[in-house]
Backbone as a ProteinNet text record, in pm:
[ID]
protein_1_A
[PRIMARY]
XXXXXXXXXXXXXXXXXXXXXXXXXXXXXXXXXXXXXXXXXXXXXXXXXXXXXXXXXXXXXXXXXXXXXXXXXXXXXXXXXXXXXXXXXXXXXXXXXXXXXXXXXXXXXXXXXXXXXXXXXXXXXXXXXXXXXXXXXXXXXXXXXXXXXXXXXXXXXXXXXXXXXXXXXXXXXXXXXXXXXXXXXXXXXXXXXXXXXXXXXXXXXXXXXXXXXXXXXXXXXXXXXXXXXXXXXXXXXXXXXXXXXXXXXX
[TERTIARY]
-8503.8	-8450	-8539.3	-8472.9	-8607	-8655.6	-8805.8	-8876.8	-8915.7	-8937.1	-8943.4	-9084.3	-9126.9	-9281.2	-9219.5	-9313.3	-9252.5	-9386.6	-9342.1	-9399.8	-9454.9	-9574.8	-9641	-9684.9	-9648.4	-9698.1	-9671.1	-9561.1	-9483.2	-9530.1	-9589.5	-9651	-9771.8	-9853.6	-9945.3	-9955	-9846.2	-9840.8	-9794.9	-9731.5	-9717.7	-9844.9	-9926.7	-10053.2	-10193.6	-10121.8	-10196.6	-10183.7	-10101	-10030	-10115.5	-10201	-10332.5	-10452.6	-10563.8	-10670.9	-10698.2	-10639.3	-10666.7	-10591.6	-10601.8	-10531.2	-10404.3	-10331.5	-10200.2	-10045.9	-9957.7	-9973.6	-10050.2	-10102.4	-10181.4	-10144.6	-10233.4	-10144.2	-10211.2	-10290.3	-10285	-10194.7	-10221	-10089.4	-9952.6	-9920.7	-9774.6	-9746.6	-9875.4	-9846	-9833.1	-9890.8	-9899.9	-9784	-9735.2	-9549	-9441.8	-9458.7	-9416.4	-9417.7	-9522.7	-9511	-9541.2	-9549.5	-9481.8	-9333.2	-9287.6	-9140.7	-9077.8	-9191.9	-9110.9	-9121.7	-9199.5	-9176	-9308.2	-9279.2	-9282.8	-9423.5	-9441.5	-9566.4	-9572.5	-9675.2	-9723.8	-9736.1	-9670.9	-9716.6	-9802.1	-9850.7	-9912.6	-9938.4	-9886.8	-9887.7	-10009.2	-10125.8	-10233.1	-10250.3	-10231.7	-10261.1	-10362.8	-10430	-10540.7	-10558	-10453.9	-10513	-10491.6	-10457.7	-10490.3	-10406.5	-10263.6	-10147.9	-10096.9	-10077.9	-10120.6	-10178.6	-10181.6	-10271.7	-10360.1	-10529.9	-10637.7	-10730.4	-10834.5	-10912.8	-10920.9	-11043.3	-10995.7	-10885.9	-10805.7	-10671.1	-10651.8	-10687.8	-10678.6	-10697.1	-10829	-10946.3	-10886.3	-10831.9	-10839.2	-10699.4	-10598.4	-10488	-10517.8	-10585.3	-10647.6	-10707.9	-10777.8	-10791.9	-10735.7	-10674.3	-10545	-10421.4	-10424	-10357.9	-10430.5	-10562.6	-10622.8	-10591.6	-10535.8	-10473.3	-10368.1	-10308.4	-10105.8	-10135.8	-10166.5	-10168.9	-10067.6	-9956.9	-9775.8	-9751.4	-9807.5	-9775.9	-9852.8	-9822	-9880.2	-9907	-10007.4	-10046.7	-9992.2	-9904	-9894.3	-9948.1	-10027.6	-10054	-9990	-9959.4	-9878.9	-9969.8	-9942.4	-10012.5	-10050.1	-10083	-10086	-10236.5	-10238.9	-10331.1	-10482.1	-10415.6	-10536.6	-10537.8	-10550.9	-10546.8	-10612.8	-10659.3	-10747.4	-10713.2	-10601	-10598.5	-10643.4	-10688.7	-10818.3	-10862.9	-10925.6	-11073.4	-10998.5	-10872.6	-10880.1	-10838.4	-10776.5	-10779.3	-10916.1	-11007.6	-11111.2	-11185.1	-11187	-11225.3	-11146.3	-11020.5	-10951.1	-10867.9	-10866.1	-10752.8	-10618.8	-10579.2	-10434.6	-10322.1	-10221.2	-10175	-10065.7	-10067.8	-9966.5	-10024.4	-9995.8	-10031.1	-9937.1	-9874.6	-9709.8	-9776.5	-9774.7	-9810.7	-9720.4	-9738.8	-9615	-9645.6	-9616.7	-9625.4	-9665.4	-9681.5	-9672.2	-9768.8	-9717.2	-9835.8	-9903	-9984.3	-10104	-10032.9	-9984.3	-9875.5	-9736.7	-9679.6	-9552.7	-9501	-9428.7	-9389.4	-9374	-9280.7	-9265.7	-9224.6	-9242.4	-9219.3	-9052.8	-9057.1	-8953.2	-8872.4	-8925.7	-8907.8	-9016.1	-8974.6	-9038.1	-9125.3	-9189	-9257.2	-9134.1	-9122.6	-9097.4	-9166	-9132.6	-9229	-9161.2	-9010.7	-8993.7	-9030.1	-9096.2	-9168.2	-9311.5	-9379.6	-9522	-9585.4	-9630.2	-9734.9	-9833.4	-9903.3	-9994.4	-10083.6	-10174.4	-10290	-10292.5	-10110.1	-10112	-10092.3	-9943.7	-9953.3	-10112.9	-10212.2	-10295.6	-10378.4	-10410.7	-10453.3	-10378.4	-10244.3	-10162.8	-10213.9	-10204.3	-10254.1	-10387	-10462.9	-10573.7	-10611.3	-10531.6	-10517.9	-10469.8	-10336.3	-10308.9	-10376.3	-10512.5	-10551.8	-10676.4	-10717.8	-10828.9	-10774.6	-10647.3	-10566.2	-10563.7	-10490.2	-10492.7	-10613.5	-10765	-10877.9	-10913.6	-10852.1	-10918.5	-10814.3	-10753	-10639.1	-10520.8	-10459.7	-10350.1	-10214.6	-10131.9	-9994.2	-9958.8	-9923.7	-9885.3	-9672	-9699.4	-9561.4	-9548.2	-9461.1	-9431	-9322.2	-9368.9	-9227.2	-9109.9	-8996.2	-8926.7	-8813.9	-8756.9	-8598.5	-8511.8	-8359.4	-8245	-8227.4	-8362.7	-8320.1	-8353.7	-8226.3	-8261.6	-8389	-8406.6	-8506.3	-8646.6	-8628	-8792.3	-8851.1	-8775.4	-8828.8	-8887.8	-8821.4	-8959.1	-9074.5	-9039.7	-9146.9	-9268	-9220.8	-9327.2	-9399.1	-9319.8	-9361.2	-9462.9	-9441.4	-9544.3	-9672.8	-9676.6	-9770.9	-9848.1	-9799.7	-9864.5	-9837.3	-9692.5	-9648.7	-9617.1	-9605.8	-9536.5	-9424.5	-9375.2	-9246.3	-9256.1	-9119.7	-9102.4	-9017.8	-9088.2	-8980.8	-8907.4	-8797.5	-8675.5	-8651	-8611.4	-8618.9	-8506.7	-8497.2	-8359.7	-8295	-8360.4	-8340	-8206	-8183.3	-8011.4	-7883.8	-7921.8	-7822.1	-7786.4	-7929.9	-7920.1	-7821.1	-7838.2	-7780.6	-7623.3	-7597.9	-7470.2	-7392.8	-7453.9	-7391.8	-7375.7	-7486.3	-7418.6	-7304	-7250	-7161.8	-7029.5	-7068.3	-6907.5	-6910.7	-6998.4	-6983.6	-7121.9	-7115.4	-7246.4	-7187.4	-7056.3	-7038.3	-7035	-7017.9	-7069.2	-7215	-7268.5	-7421.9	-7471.3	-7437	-7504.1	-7469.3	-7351.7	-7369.3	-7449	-7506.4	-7647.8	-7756.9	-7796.9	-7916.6	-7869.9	-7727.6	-7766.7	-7735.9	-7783.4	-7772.4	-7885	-7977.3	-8126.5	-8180.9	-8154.1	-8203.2	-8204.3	-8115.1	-8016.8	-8131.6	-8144.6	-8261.8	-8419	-8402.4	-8574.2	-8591.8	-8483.3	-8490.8	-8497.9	-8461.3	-8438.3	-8590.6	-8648.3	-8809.1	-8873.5	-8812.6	-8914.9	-8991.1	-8953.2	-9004.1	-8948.5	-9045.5	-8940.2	-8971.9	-8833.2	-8753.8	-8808.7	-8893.3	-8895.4	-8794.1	-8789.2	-8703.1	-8730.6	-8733.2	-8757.3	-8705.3	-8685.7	-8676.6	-8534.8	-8590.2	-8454.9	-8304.4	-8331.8	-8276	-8322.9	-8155	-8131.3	-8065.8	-8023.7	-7946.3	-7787.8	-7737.9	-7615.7	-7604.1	-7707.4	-7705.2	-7790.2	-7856	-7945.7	-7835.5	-7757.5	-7686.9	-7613.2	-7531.5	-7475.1	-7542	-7656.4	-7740.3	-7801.8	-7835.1	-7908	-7803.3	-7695	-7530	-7510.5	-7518.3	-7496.7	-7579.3	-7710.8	-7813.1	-7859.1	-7865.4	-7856.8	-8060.9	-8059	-8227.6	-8318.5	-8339.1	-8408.6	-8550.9	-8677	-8837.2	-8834.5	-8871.8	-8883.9	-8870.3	-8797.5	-8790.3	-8864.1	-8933.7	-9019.4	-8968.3	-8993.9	-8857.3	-8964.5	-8980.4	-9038.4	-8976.8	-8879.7	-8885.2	-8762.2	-8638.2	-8538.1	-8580.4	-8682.9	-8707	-8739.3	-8856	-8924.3	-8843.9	-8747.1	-8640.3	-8568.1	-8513.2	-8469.6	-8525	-8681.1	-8738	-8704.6	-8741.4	-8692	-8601.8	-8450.6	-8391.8	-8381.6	-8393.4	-8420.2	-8532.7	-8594.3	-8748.6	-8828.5	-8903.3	-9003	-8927.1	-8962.4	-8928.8	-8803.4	-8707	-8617.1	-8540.7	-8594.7	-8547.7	-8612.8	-8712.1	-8731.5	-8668.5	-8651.7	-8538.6	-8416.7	-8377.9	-8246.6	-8246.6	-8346.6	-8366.6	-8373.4	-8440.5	-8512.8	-8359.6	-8258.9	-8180.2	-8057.9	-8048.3	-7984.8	-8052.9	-8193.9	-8250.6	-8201.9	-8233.8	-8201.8	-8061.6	-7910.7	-7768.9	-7785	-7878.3	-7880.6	-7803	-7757.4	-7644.6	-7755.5	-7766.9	-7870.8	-7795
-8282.5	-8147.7	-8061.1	-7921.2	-7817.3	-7806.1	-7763.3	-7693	-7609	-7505.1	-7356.7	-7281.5	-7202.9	-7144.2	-7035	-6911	-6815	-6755.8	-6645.3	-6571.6	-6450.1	-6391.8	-6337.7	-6190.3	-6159.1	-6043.4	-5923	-5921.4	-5807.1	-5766.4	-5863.9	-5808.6	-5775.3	-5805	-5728.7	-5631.9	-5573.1	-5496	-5339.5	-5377	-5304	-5265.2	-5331.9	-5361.9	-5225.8	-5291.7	-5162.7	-5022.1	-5018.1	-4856.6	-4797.7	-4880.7	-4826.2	-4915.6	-4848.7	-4901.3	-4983.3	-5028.1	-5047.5	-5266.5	-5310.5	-5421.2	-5445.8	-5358.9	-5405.7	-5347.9	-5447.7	-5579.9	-5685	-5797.2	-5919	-5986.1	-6072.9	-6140.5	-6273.4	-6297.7	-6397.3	-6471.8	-6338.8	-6399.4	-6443.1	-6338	-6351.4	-6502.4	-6530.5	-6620.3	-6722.8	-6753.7	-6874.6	-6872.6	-6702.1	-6747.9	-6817.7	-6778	-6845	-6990.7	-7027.8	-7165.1	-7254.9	-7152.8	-7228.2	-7234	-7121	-7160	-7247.2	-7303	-7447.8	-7418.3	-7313.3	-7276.9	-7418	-7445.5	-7602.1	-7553.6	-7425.9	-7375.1	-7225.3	-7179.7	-7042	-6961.9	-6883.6	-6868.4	-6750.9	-6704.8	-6612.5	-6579.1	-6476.9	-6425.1	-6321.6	-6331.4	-6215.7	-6143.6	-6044.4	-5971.3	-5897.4	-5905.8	-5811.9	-5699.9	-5581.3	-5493.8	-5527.6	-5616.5	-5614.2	-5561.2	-5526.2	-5401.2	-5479.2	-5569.1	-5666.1	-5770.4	-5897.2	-5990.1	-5939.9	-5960.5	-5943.9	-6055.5	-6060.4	-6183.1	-6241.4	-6178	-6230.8	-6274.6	-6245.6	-6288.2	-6449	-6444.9	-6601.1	-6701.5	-6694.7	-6762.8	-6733.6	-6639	-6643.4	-6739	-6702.9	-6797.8	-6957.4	-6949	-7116.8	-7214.7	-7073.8	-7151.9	-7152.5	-7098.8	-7084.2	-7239	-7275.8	-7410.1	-7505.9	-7529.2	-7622.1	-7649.8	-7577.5	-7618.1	-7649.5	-7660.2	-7694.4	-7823.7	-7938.3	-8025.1	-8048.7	-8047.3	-8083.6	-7971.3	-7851.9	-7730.8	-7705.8	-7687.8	-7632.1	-7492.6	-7486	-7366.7	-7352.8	-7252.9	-7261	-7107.9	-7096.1	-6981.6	-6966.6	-6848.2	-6794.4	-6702.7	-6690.5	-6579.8	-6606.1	-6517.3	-6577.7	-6622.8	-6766	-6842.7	-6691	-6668.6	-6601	-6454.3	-6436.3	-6328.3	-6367.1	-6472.9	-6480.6	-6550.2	-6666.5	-6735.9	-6860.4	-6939.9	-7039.7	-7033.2	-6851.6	-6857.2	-6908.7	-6820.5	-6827	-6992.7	-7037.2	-7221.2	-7274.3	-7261.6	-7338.5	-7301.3	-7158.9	-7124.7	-7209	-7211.9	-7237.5	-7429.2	-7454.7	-7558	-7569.3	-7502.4	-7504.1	-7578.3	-7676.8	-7797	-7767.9	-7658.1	-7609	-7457.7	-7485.6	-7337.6	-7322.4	-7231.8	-7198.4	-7108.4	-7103.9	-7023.6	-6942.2	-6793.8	-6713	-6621.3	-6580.1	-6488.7	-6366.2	-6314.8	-6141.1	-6085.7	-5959.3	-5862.4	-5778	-5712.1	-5680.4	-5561.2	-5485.1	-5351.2	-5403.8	-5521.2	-5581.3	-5487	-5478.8	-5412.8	-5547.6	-5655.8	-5751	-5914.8	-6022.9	-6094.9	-6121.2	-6055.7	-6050.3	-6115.8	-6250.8	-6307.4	-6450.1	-6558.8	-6657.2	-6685.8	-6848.6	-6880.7	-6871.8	-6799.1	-6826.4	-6969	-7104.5	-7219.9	-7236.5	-7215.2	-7234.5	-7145.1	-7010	-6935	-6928.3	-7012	-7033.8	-7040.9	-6986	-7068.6	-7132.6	-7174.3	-7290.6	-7245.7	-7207.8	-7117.1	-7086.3	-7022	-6979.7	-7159.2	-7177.9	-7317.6	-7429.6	-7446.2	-7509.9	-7423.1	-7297.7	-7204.9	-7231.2	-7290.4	-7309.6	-7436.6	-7539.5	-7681.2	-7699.5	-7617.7	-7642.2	-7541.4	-7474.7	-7416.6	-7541.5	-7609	-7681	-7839.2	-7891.4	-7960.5	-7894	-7807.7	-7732	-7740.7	-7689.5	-7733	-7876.4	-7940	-8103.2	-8130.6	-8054.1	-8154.8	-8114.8	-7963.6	-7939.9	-8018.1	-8050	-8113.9	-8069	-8001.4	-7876.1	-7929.3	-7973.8	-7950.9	-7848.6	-7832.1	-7740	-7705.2	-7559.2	-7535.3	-7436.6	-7423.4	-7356.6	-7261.9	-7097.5	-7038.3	-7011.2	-7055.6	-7068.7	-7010.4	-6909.2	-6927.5	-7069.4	-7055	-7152.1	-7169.8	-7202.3	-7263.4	-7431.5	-7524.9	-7648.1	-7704.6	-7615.4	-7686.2	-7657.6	-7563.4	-7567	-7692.4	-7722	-7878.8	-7955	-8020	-8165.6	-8052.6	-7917.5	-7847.7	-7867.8	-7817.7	-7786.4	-7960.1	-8081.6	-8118.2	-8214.6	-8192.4	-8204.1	-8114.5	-8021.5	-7910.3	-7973.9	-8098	-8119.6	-8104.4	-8003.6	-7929.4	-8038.4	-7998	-8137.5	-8104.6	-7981.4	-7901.5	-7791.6	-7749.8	-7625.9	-7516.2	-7375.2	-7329.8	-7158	-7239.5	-7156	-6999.3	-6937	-6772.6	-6760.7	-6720.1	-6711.5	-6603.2	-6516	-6327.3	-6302.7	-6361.4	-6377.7	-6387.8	-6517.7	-6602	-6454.5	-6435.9	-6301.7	-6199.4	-6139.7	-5995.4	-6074.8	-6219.4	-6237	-6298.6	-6319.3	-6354.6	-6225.9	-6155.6	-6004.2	-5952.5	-5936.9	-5874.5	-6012	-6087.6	-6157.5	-6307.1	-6300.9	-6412	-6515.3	-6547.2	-6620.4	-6789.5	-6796.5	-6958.6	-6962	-6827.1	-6939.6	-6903	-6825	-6861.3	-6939.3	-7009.6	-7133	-7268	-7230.3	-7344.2	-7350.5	-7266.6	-7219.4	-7313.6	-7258.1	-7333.9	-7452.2	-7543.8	-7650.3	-7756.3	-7716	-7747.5	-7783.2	-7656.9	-7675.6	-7742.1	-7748.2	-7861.9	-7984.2	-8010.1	-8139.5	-8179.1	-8061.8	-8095.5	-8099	-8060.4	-8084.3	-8204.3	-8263.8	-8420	-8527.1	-8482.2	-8619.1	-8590.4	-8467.1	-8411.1	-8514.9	-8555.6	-8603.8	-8469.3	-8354.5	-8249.4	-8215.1	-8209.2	-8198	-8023.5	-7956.4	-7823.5	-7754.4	-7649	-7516.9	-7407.2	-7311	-7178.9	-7113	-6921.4	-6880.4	-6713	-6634.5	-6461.4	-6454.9	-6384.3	-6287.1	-6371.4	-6518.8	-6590.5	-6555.9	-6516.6	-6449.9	-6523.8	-6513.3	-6566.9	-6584.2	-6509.9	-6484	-6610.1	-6639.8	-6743.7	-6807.4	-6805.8	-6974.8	-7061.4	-7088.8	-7224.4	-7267.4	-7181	-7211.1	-7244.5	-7189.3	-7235.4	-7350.1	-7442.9	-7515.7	-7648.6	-7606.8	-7705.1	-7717.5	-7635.3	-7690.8	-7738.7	-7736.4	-7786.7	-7918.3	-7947.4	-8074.4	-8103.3	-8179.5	-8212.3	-8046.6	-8011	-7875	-7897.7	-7924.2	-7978	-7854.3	-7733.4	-7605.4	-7520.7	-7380.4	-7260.4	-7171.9	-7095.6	-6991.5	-6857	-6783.8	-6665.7	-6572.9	-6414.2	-6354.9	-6195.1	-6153	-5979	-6023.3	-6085	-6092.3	-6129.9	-6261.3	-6286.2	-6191.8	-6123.3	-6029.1	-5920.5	-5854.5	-5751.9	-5839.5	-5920.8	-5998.9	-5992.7	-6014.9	-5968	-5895.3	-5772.4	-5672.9	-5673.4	-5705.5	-5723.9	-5842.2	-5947.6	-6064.8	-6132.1	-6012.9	-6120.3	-6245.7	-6232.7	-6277.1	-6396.3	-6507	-6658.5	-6677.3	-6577.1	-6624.7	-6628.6	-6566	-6545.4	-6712.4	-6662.2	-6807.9	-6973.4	-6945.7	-7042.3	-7062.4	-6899.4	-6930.4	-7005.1	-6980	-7023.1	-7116.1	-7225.3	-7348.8	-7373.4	-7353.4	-7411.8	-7441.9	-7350.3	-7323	-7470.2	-7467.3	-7561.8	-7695.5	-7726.3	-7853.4	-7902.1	-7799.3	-7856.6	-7895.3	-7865.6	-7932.8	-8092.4	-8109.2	-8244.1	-8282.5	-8405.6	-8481.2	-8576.8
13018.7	13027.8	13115.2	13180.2	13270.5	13133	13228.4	13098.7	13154.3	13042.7	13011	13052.2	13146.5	13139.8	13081.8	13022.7	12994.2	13053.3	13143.3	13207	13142.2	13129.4	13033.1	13074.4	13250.4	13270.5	13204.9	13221.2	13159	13012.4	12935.7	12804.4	12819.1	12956.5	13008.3	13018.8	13112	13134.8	13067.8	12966.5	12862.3	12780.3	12778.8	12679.5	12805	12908	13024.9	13028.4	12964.3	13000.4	12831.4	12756	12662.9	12670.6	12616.8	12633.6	12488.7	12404.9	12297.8	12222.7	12350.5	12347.8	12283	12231.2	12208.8	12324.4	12335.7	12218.2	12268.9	12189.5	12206.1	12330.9	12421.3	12540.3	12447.6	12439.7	12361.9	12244.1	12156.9	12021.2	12051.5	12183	12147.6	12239.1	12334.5	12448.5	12325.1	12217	12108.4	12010.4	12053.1	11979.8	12032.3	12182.4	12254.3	12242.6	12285.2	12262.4	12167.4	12013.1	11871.6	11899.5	11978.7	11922.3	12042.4	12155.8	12208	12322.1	12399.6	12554.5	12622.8	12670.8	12730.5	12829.6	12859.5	12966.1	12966.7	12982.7	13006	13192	13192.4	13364.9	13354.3	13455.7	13494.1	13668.1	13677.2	13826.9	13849.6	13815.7	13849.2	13991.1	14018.1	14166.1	14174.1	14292.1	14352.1	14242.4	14242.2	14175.7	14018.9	13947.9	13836.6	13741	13795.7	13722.9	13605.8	13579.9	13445.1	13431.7	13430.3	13430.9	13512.1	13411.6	13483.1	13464.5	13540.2	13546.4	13386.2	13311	13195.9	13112.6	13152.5	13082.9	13104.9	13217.1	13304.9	13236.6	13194.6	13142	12954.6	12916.3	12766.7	12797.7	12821	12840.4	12882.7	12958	12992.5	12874.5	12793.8	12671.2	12528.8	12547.1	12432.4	12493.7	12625.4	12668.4	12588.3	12607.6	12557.2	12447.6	12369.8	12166.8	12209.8	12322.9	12359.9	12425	12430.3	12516.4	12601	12504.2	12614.4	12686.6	12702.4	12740	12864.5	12963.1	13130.4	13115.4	13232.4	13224.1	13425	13433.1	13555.2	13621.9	13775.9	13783.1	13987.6	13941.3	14078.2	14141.2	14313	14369	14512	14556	14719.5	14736.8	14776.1	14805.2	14890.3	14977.4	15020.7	14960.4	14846.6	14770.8	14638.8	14631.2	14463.8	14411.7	14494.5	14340	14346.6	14476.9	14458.7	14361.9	14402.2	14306.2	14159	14085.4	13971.9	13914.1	14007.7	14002.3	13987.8	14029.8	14085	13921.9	13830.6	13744.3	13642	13587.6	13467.7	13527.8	13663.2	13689.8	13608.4	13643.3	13572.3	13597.5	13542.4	13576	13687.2	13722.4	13854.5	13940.3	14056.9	14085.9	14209.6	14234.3	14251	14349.3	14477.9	14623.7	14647.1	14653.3	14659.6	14804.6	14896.2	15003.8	14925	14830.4	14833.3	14884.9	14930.7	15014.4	14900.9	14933.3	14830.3	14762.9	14818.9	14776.1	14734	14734.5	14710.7	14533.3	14492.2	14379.4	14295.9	14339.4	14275.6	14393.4	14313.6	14461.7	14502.2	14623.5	14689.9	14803.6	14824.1	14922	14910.1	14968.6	15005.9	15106.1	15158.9	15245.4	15384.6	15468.4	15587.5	15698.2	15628	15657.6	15800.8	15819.4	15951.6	16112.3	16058.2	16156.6	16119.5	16008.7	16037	16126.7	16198.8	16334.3	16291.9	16407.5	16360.6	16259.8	16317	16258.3	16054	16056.7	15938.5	15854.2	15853	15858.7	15814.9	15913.1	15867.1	15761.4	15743	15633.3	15564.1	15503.2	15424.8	15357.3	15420.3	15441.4	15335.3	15427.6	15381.7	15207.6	15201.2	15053.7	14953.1	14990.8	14929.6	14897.5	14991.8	14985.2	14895.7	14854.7	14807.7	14645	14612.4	14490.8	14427.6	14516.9	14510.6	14433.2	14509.6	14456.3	14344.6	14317.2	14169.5	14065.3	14077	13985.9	13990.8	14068.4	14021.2	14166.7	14072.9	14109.4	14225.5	14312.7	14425.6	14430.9	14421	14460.7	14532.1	14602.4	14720.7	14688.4	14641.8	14656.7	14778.7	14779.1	14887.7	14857.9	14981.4	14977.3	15005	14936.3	14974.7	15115.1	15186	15308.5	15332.6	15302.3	15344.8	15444.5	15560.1	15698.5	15658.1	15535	15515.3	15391.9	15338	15262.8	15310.9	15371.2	15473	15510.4	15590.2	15576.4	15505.7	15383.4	15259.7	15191.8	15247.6	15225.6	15340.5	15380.5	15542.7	15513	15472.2	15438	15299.7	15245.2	15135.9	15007.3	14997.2	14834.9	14786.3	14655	14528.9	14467.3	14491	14463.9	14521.3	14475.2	14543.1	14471.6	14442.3	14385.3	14421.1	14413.3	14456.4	14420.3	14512.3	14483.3	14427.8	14335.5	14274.3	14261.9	14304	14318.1	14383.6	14501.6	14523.3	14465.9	14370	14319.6	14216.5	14145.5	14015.9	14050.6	14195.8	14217.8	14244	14303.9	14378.1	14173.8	14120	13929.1	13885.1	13943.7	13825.8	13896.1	14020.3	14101.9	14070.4	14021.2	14029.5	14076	14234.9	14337.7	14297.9	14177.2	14167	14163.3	14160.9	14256.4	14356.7	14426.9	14576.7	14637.3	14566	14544.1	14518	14394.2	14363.4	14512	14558.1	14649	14756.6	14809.8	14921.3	14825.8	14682.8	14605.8	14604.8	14576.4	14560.6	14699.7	14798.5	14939.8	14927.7	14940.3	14983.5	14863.6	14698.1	14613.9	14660.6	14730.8	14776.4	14891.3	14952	15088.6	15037.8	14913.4	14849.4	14785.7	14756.5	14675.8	14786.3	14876.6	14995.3	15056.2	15045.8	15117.5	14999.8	14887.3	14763.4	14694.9	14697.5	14623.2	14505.1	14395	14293.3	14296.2	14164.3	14197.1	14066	14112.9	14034.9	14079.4	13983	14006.9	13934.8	13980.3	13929.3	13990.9	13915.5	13912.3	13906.7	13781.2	13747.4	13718	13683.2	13603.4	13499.7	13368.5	13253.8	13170.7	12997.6	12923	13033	13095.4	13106.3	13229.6	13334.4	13483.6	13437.5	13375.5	13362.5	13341.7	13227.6	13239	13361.2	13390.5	13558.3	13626.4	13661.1	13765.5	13712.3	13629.3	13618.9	13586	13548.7	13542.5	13664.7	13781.3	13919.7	13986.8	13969.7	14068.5	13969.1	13875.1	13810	13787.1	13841.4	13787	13836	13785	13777.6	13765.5	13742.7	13674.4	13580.5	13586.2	13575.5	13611.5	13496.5	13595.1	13500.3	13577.7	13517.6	13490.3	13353.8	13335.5	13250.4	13320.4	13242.4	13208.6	13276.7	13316	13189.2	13213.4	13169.9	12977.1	13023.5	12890.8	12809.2	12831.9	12751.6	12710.7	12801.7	12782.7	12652.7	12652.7	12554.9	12416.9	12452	12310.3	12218.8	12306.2	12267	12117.2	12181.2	12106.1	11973.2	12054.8	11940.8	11898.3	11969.6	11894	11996.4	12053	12117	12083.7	11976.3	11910.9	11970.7	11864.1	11933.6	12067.8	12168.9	12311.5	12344.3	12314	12339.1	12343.9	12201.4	12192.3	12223	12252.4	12348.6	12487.5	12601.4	12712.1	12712.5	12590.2	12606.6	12556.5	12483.9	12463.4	12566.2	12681.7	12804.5	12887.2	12868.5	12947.4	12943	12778.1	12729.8	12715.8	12778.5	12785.9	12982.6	13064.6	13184.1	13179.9	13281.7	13295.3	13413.4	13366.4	13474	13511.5
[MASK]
++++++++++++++++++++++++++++++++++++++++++++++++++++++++++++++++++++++++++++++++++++++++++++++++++++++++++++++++++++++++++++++++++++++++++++++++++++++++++++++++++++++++++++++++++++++++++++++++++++++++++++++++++++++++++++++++++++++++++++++++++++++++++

């Protein structure tokens, strides 16, 4: 079945807006994955607007009591997150373009207008990963020509912007959205890359999307999830997603 990261900023970030640690990023990250979330993500940025360094490191070791559970960490390679790999090795680390002022990530690797220069700085990030132990993924838009790309560059997956598919499901047209994603899935399996996804997949498009694109590895879900909380409770949001996950048709 995909399995589930549950993305943790957002309870960061809530926890930021006082000085007094609540709510827990720890506790709730361990409700989470009592109630079955398969991995923990974390996207830390430069300035620190929720996940902050320490967090890294307390989450890294709160994995260590999860053995079946990944710790995956996102962020743009030349923005800090070597370093925070090279500190915790976390069993994935997911390369995202964002710019240092970005609000949220909005876009993928442009691998087919890389030039050289950037390209081998790419390369050589991902061979720097490789040696600490860590899984490499490549956030990408639904463009088929960048797969063999990414994997020429060294990635071990790749995962998919899903921010499209979200706005073209809430407006109505989210089948023929999904057929753009499962083109370029189609062009990441023949690259030999296996398929992450992620943003702003919700209770309402996760199953569609993951019924049409068929072998899925993981998709990572945090803004939608946590809003979810809200209402049903941390556990059980949880268990809704993982249960969306686990009707995937392979």
């Amino acid at each position: 079945m995909t399995k589930l990261s549950v993305n943790v900023n957002k309870i960061a970030t809530l926890r930021n807006t006082r000085t007094i640690g609540v709510p827990n990023l720890v506790r709730l990250s361990t409700l989470a994955l009592d109630a079955g979330a398969d991995g923990i993500t974390v996207h830390p940025r430069p300035d620190q607007r929720h996940i902050r360094t320490e967090d890294v490191a307390e989450i890294a070791a709160l994995l260590g009591a999860y053995p079946r559970a990944e710790y995956n960490i996102e962020g743009n390679p030349f923005h800090g997150l070597i370093e925070h790999c090279e500190r915790v090795r976390p069993a994935q680390a997911t390369l995202v373009p964002d710019a240092r002022e970005a609000f949220t990530s909005n876009h993928g690797w442009n691998l087919v207008e890389l030039g050289a220069v950037e390209r081998q700085a790419l390369s050589r990030c991902i061979q720097t990963l490789h040696a600490l132990g860590c899984r490499v993924s490549l956030f990408v838009d639904a463009v088929p020509e960048m797969m063999p790309l990414a994997r020429e560059l060294g990635a071990d997956r790749i995962e998919l912007y899903t921010e499209p598919y979200a706005a073209a499901a809430a407006s109505g047209k989210g089948e023929s959205s999904i057929a753009v994603f499962r083109v370029a899935a189609n062009a990441a399996r023949r690259a030999g890359l296996g398929i992450n996804a992620g943003h702003d997949l919700n209770l309402v498009n996760l199953g569609p999307f993951l019924q049409a694109l068929g072998d899925v590895d993981e998709v990572s879900i945090g803004h939608a999830l946590i809003a979810d909380a809200l209402e049903f409770g941390l556990a059980e949001s949880v268990r809704r997603y993982r249960a969306l996950c686990a009707k995937t048709v392979h």
